[in-house]
C-alpha positions as CSV (number, residue, x, y, z in Angstrom):
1,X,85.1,102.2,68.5
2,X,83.0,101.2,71.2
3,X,83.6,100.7,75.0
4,X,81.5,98.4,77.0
5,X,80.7,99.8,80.5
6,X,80.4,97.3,83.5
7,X,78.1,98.2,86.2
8,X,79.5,100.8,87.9
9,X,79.3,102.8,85.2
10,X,83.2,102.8,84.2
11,X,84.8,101.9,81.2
12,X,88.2,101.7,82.7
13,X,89.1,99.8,86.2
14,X,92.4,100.0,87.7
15,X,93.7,96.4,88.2
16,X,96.2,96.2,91.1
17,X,98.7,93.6,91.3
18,X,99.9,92.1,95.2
19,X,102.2,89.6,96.6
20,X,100.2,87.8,99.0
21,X,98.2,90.7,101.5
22,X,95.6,91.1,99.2
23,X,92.9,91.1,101.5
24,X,95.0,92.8,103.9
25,X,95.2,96.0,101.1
26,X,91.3,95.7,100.8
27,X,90.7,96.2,104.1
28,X,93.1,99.1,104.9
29,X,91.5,100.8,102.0
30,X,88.1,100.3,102.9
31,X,88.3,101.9,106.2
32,X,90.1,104.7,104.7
33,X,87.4,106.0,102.0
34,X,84.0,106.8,102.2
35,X,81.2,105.0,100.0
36,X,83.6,101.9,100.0
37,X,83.0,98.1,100.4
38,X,84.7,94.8,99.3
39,X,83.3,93.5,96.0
40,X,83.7,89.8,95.1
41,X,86.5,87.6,96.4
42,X,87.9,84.5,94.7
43,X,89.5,82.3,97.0
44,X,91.8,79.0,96.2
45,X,89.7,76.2,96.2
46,X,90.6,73.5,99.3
47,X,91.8,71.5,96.7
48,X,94.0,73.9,94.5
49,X,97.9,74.1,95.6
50,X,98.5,76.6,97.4
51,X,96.8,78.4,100.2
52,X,93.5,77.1,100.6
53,X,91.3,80.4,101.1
54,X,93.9,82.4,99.9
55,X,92.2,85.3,98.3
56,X,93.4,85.0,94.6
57,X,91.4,87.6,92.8
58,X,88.4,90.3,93.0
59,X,87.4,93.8,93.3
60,X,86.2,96.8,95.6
61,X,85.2,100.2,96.0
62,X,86.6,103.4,96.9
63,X,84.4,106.5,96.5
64,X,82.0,104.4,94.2
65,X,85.3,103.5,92.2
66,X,86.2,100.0,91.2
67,X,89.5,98.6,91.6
68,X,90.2,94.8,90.5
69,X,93.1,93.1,92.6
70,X,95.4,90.0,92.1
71,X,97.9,88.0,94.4
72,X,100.2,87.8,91.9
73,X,102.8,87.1,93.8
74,X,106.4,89.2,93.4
75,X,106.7,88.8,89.9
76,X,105.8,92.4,89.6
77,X,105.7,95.6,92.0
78,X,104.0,98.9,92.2
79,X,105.4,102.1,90.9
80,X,105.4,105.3,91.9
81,X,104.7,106.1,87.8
82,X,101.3,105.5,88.3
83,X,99.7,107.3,91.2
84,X,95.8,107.4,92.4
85,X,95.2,111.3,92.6
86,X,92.8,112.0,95.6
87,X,91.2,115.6,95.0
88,X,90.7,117.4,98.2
89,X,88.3,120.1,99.3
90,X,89.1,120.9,103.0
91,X,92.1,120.7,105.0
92,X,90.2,118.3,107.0
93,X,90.2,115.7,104.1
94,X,93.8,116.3,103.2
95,X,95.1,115.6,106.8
96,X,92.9,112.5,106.9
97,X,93.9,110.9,103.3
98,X,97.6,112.2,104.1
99,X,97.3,110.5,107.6
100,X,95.6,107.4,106.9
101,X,96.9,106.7,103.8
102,X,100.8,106.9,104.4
103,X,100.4,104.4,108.0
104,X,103.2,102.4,107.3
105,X,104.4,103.9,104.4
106,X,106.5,106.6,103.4
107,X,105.4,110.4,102.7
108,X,107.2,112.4,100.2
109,X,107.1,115.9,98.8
110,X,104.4,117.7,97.1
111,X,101.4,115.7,98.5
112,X,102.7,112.4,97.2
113,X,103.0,109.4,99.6
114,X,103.5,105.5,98.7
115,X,101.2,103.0,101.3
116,X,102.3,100.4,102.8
117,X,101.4,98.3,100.1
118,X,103.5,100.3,98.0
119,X,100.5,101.7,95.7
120,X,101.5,105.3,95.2
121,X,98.5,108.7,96.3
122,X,98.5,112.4,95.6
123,X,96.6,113.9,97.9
124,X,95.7,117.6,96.8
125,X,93.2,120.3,97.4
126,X,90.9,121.3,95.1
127,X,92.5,124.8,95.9
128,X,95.7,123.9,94.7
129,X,94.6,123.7,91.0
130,X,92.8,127.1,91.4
131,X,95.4,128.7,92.7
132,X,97.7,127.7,90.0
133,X,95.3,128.4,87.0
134,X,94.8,131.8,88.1
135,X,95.0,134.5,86.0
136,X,98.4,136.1,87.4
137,X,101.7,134.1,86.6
138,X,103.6,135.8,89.7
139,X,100.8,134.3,92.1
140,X,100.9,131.1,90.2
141,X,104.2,131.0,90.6
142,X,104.4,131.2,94.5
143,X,102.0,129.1,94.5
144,X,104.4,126.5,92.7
145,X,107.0,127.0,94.6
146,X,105.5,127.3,98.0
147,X,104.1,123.7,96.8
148,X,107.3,122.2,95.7
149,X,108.6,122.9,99.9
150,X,105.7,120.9,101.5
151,X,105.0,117.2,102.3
152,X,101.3,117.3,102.9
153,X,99.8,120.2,101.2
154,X,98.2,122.8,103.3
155,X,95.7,124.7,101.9
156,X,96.4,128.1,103.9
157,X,99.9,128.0,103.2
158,X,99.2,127.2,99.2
159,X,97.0,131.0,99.9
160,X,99.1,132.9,101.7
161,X,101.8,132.2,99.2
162,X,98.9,133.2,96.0
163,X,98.1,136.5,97.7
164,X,101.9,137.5,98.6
């Protein structure tokens, strides 16, 4: 079985679905990431019903990562079951993702926070997986549940829990 590759390289592209701020979502996230830009944007035709200019369809970047969008109206909303997972390697990024990100949303436990939009982010340091994969359970294990207390995961704190 073969999979056909567009240009960016992927195979799979996350398709999100809005109820009428698409271009409003494109633009937050594109000021949030780095190596972002807007893709191509289909707007209503003047003559269609409708909108006129309404963004309908199209895609953009985040990280070099192609996401496809629709105004699909409220048929359908975003779930928390599916979640973008935004790997960390300072504290620096964490507070800016963590910060940026959750602006007029809502931040929950364990690095998790839906946007405004209500598409759901983990934002995690790299050291958190480390941590946890190390070789001694009882380290791993503060790690875990020095995790499960925080909002925004802070990497000193996930530390000083792994080395007691």
């Amino acid at each position: 079985m073969s999979t056909t590759m567009g240009t960016t390289g992927q195979a799979i592209t996350p398709f999100l679905w809005f109820n009428g701020n698409v271009e409003e979502a494109v633009t937050f996230y594109t000021t949030i990431f780095k190596d972002s830009r807007v893709g191509h944007l289909h707007r209503l035709p003047a003559e269609a019903p409708g909108k006129s200019g309404k963004i309908i369809t199209g895609n953009f970047f985040l990280n070099g990562m192609e996401f496809m969008i629709l105004d699909g109206g409220p048929q359908f909303t975003l779930t928390p079951a599916i979640s973008f997972f935004v790997k960390c390697e300072t504290q620096e990024e964490v507070d800016h993702y963590w910060e940026k990100l959750s602006e007029g949303g809502k931040k929950d436990r364990c690095g998790w926070l839906t946007d405004q939009f209500g598409v759901s982010w983990q934002i995690v340091p790299n050291a958190l997986g480390r941590l946890m994969g190390g070789p001694n359970p009882e380290k791993s294990g503060r790690v875990m549940n020095a995790m499960m207390k925080m909002n925004k995961l802070i990497i000193a704190d996930l530390e000083q829990a792994y080395n007691g």
